[in-house]
N, C-alpha and C positions, 0 to 999 in steps of 0.2 A: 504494500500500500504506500503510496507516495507523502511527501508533509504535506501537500497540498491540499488532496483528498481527504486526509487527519483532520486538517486546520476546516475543510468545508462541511465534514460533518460533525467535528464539535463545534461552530457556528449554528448547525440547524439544530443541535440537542439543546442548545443553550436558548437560541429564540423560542423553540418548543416549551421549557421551562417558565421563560417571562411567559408565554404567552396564557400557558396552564395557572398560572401567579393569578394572572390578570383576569383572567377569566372566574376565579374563585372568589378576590375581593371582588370581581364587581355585582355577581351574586351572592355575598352574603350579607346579610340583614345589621343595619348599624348599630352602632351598641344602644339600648334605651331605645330604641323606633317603636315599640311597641308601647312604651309608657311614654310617648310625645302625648302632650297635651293636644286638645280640640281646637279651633280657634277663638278668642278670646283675652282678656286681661286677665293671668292669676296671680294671685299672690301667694305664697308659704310661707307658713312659719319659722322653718329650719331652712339654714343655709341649702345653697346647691340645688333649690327647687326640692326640700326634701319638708318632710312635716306637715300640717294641717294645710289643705288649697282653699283658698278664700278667690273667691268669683267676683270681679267687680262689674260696676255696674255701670255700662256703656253707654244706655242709650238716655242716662242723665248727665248730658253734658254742661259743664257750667258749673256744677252744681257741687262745694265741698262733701266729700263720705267720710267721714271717722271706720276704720279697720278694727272691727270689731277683738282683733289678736295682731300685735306688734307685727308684721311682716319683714323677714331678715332677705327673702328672692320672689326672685318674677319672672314670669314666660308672657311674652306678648305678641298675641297674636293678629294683629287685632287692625283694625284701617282709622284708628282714632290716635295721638301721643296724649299721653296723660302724665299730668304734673305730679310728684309723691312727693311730701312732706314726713319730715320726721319730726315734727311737732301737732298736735292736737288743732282742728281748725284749721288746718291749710297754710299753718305761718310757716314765714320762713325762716332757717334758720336751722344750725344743730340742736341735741338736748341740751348743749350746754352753753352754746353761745348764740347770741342772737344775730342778724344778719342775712343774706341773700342764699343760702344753701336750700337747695330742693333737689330733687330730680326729676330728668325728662327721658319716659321711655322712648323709644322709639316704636315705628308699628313690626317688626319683627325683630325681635332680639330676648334677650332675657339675660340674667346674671342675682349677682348679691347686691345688696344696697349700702353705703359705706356706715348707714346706720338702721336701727329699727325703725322702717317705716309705719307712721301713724295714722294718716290720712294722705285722700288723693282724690285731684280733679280731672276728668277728663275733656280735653280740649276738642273743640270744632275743628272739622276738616279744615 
């Protein structure tokens, strides 16, 4: 057998490999796909989207919601941004200092909040 011949069919066992690779991750199912939330604004209790899902409430725009339980993350699904407060009443500001801190979802994203959120307004298109 020549080097050539060598070098051209470990060439095609090698591409055969990526191609077997690729063909696995692209069917298989992503981590958590099946615990993706609906579309919607949620909020949890526990970090990571983890702990009690509190539901808000979208089609009261305008309108401050007091969170019935501290919300520490968020999955947002949703075609509205809603303004989160970590103070009571929509103010702004940390728990412990006063001033302009809030947060703005966006309509798809989710994460942690850099504090317990307490209340939230959801904004007009």
């Amino acid at each position: 057998m020549s080097q050539s011949s060598s070098r051209s069919r470990l060439a095609l066992l090698a591409a055969s490999a990526a191609g077997a690779a690729l063909l696995t991750i692209g069917v298989a199912t992503p981590a958590g796909a099946a615990d993706f939330p609906g579309p919607g604004l949620r909020f949890y209790t526990g970090a990571d989207r983890t702990g009690t899902e509190l539901l808000a409430d979208e089609n009261d725009v305008g309108v401050c919601h007091e969170l019935t339980t501290p919300a520490l993350s968020y999955t947002a699904i949703t075609s509205h941004n809603t303004e989160v407060f970590f103070n009571p009443g929509c103010e702004k500001g940390t728990p412990e200092f006063p001033g302009d801190w809030y947060f703005l979802t966006g309509t798809f994203n989710g994460g942690d909040f850099p504090f317990p959120a307490l209340s939230y307004r959801v904004l007009p298109n």
